[in-house]
C-alpha positions as CSV (number, residue, x, y, z in Angstrom):
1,X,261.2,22.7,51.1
2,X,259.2,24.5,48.0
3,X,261.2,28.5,48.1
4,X,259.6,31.4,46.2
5,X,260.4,35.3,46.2
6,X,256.9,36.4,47.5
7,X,253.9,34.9,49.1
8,X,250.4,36.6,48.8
9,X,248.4,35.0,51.5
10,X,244.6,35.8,50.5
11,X,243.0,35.9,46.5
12,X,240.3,38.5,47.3
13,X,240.7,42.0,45.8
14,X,244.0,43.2,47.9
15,X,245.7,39.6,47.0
16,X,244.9,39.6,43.4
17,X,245.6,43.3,43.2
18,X,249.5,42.4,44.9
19,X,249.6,39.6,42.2
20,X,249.2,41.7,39.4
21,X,251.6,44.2,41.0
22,X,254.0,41.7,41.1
23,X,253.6,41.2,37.6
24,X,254.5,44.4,37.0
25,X,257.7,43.9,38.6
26,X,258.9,40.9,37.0
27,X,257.7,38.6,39.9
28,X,255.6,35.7,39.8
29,X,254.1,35.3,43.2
30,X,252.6,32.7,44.8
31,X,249.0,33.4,46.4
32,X,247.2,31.1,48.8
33,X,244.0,30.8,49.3
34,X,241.9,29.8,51.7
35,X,238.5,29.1,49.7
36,X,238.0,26.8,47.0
37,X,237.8,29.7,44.6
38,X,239.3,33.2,44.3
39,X,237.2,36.0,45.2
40,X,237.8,36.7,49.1
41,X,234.3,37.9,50.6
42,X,232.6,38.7,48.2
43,X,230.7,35.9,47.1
44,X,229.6,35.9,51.0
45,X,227.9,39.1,50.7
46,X,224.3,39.0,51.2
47,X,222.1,38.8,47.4
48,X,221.0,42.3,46.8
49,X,224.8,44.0,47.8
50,X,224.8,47.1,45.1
51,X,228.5,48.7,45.4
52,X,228.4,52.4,46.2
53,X,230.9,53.4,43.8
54,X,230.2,53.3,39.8
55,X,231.9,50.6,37.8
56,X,234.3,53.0,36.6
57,X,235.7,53.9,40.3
58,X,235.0,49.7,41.5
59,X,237.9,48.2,38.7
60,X,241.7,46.6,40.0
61,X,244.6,48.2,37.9
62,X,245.3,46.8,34.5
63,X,241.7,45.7,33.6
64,X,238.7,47.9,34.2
65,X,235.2,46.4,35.0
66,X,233.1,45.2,32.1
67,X,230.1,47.1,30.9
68,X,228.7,50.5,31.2
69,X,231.1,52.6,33.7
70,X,228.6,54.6,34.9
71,X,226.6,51.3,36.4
72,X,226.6,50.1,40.3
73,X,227.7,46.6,40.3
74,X,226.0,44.0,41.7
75,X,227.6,41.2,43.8
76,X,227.7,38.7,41.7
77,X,228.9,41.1,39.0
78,X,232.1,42.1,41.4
79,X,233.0,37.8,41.9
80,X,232.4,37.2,38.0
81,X,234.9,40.1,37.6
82,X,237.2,39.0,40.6
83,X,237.7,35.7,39.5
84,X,238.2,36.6,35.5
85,X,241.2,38.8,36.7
86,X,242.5,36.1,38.7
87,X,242.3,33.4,35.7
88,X,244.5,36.3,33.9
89,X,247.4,36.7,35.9
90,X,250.9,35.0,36.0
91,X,250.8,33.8,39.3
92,X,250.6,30.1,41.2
93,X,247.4,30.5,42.5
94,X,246.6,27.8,45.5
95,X,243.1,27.8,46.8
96,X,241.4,25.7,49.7
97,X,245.3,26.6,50.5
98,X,244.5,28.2,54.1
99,X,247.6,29.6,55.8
100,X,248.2,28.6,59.5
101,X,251.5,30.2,60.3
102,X,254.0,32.4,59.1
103,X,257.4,32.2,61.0
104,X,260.4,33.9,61.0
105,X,263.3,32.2,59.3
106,X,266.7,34.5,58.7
107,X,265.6,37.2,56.4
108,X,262.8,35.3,55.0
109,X,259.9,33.2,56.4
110,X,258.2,30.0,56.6
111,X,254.9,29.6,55.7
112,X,252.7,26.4,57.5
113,X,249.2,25.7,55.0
114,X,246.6,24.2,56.7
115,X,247.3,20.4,55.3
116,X,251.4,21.1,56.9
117,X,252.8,21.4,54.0
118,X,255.6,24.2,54.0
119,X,256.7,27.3,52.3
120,X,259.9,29.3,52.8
121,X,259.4,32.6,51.3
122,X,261.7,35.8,50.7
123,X,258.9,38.2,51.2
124,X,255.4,37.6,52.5
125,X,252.3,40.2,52.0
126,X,249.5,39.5,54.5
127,X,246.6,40.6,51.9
128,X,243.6,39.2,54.5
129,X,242.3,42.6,54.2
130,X,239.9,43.8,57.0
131,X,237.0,41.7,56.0
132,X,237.5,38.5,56.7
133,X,236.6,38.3,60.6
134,X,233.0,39.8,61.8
135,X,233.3,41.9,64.5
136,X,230.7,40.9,67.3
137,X,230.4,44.6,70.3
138,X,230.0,43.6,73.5
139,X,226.2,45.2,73.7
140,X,224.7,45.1,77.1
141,X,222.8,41.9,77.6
142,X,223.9,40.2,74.1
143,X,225.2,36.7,75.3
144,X,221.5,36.2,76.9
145,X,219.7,37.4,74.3
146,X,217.0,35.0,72.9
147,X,216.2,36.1,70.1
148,X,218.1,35.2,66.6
149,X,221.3,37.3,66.6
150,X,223.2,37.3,63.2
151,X,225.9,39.5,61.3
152,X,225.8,41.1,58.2
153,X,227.3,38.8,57.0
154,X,225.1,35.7,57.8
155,X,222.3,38.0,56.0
156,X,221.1,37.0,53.1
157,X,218.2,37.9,51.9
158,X,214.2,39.4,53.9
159,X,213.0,35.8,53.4
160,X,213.4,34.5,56.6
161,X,212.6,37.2,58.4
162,X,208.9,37.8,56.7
163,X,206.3,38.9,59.8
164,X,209.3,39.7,62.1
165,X,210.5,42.5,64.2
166,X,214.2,43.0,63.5
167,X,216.7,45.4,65.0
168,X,219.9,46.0,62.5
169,X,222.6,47.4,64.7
170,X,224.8,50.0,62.7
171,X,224.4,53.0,60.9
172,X,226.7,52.4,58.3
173,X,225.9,51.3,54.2
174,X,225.2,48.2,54.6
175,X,223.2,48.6,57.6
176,X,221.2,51.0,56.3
177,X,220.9,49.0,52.8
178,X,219.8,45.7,54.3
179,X,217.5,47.8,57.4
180,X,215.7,49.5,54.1
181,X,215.7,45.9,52.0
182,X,214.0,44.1,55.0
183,X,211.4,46.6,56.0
184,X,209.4,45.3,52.6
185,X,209.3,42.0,54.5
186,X,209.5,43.0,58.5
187,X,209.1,45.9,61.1
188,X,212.6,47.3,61.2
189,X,214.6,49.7,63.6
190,X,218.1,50.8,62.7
191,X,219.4,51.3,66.0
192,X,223.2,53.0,66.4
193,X,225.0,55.7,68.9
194,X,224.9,58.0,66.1
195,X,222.5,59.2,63.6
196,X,222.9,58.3,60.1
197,X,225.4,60.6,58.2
198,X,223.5,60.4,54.6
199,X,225.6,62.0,51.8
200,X,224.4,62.7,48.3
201,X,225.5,60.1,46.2
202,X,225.8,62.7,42.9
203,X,226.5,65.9,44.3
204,X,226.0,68.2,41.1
205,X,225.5,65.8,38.6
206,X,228.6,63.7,39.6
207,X,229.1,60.8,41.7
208,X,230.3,61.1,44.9
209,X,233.5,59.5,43.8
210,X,235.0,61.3,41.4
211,X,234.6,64.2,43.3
212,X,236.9,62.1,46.0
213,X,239.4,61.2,43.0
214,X,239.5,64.8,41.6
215,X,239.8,66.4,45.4
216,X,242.7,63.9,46.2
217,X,240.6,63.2,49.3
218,X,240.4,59.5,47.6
219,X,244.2,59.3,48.8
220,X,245.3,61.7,51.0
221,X,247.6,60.5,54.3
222,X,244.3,61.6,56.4
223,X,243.6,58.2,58.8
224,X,243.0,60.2,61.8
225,X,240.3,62.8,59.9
226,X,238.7,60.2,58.3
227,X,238.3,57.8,61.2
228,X,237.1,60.1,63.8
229,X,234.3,61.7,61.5
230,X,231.2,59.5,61.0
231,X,230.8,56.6,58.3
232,X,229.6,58.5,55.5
233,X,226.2,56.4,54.3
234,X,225.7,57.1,50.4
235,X,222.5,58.0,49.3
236,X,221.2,58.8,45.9
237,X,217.4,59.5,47.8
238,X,215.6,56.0,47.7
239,X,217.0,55.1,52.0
240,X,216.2,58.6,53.0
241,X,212.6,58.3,51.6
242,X,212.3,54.5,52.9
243,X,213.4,55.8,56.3
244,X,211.2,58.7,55.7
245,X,208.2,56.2,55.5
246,X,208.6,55.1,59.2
247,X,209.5,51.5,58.0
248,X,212.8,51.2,58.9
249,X,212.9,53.8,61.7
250,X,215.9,55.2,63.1
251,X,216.3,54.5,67.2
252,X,219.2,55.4,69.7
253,X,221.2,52.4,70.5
254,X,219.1,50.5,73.2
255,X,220.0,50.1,77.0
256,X,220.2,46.5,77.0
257,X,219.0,43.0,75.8
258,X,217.3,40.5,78.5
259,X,215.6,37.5,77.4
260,X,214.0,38.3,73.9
261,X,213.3,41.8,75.1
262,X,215.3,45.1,74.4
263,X,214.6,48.1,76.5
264,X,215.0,51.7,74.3
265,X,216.8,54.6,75.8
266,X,212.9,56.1,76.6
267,X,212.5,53.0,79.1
268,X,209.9,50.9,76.4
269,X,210.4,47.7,76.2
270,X,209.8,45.7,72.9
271,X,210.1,41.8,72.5
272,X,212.1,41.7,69.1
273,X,212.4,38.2,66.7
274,X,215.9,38.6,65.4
275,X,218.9,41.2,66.1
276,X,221.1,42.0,63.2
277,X,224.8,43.3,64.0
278,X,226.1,45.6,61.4
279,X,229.2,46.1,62.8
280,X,231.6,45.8,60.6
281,X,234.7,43.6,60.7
282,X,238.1,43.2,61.6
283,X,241.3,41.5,60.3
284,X,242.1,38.1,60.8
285,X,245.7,37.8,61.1
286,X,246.2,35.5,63.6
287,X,248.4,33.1,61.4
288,X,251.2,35.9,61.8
289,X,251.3,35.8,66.2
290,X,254.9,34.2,65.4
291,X,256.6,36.6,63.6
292,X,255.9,39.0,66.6
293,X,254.3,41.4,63.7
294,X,250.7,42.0,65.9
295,X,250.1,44.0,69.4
296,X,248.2,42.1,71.8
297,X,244.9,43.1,70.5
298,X,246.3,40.9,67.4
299,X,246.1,44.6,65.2
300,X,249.0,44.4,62.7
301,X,251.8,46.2,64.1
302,X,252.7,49.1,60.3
303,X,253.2,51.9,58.6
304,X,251.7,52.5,55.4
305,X,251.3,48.9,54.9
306,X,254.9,48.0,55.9
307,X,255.3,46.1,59.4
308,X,257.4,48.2,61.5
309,X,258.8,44.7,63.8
310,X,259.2,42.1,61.0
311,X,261.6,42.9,58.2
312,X,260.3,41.9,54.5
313,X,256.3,41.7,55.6
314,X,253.4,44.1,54.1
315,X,250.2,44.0,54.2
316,X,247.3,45.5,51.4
317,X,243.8,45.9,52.1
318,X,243.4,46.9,55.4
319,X,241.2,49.9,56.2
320,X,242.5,53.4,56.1
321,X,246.5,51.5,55.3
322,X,247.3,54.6,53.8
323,X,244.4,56.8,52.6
324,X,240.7,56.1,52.9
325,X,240.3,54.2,50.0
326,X,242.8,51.5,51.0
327,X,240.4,48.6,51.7
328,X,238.6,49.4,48.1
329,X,238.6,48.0,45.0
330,X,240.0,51.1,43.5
331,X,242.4,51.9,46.1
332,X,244.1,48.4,46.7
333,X,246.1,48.8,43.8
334,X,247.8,51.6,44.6
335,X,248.8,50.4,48.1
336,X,250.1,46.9,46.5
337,X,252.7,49.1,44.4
338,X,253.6,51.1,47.4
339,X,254.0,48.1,49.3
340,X,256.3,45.9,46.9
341,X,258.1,48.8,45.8
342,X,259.5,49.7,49.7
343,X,259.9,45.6,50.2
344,X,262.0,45.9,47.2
345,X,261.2,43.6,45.6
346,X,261.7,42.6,41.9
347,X,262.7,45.3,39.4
């Protein structure tokens, strides 16, 4: 059976970022990946996807993005980037790769890929990130509902949805970004339990970001305060004036779905076209049940990125791991040091 010091299991941002951290470290990892090109999720964002942080706060450590700092990538921008860093690091990079199980085997583990071959591996980092499973709320009436119902992450572009009336569920970026793209095409509500928590994206001349990196709010231990406060939505004036138009309009979540029908809190009932959910996503990790490393609700069992019930896991990318910045592309970086330096591994 094939043995290496450290297994990477994902080639997104969080796995290449572990890679090149390895690297660093003297260790040539080996990464596996599930799709037939590095990238993670990226190139499954819908078309328009504009990042919310400049170039110069959107780079992986050891190479920044390309071009002018100051920019907002695009998507495609982010993949070209993603998979140029990958081609530049010393590492045995495996894609259409995708990982089965991981087991328990002495002080290592046991990797299964998806065609049975095997892996045993001293260390294994779990760098699926939070991304890579939509998350689908049980919304009263859903399963019945008629109407087209797709995620985020199904959206691609307004086309298809020309003459329609659309309901995006979420109040978060990229609901509010795609609810303000389709309303050129559609009749849009953005529909959520919250109103929108809009945030100037240049806050006296600076972007929002650097004033996060120059706080230390980009990386403070503050999970619980930044979880239980609202998603901030960033905002440099052109969604506020779209929502101001009336096309998208804000709405309180809705009562319930029957048929092709939603009823509003104000008892109107509207027959809507198609339902997008913008409700975010959740890890996949289910290739790790074995290792006993997940609670029932399959969550990764941590701290700080370090599984607290299997010895010589980690994990890097999921959200809030250790600051709020953790599932970013600035921030994964410093959690894949963190991580291999307390797995100990290489020098």
């Amino acid at each position: 059976m094939e043995e290496t010091p450290l297994t990477v299991i994902g080639a997104g941002q969080a796995g290449l970022a572990t890679a090149w951290a390895a690297n660093r470290r003297g260790v040539r990892p080996l990464v596996l990946e599930r799709s037939e090109r590095p990238g993670g999720s990226w190139p499954h964002y819908y078309d328009s996807l504009t990042l919310f942080s400049p170039a110069h706060f959107s780079g992986l450590p050891g190479r920044a993005m390309p071009g002018d700092p100051g920019r907002y990538p695009l998507r495609d921008e982010v993949v070209a980037y993603l998979r140029d860093y990958a081609s530049r690091l010393d590492a045995d990079l495996r894609c259409g790769q995708p990982v089965e199980s991981v087991e328990r085997d002495g002080k290592g583990f046991v990797l299964t890929t998806g065609d049975g071959s095997q892996v045993r591996s001293s260390a294994v980092v779990a760098a699926t990130g939070g991304f890579s499973r939509p998350h689908r709320p049980a919304l009263p009436g859903l399963e019945g509902f008629t109407g087209a119902v797709l995620h985020t992450a199904d959206y691609r572009s307004p086309d298809p949805f020309a003459g329609q009336r659309v309901v995006v569920v979420g109040s978060g970026n990229s609901g509010v970004q795609i609810a303000a793209e389709l309303a050129g095409a559609a009749r849009v509500s953005l529909a959520s339990r919250a109103p929108v928590a809009w945030t100037n994206q240049r806050p006296l001349g600076r972007d929002i970001h650097w004033w996060f990196t120059r706080t230390g709010l980009d990386t403070a231990p503050l999970r619980r305060v930044w979880e239980k406060g609202p998603t901030l939505v960033i905002d440099d004036g052109r969604y506020r004036a779209a929502f101001g138009t009336g096309n998208p309009d804000r709405r309180e979540i809705f009562t319930r779905l029957e048929g092709d029908k939603v009823t509003w809190g104000d008892g109107t009932v509207e027959q809507v076209d198609s339902l997008i959910l913008a409700t975010g996503y959740r890890p996949a990790l289910d290739y790790l049940a074995p290792t006993g490393a997940l609670d029932a609700q399959g969550r990764p069992l941590h701290r700080g990125g370090i599984s607290t019930t299997a010895p010589r896991l980690g994990y890097v990318g999921l959200e809030f791991q250790r600051s709020f910045s953790s599932a970013t592309l600035r921030g994964v970086g410093r959690d894949a040091r963190y991580v291999l330096r307390r797995l100990r591994l290489g020098r």
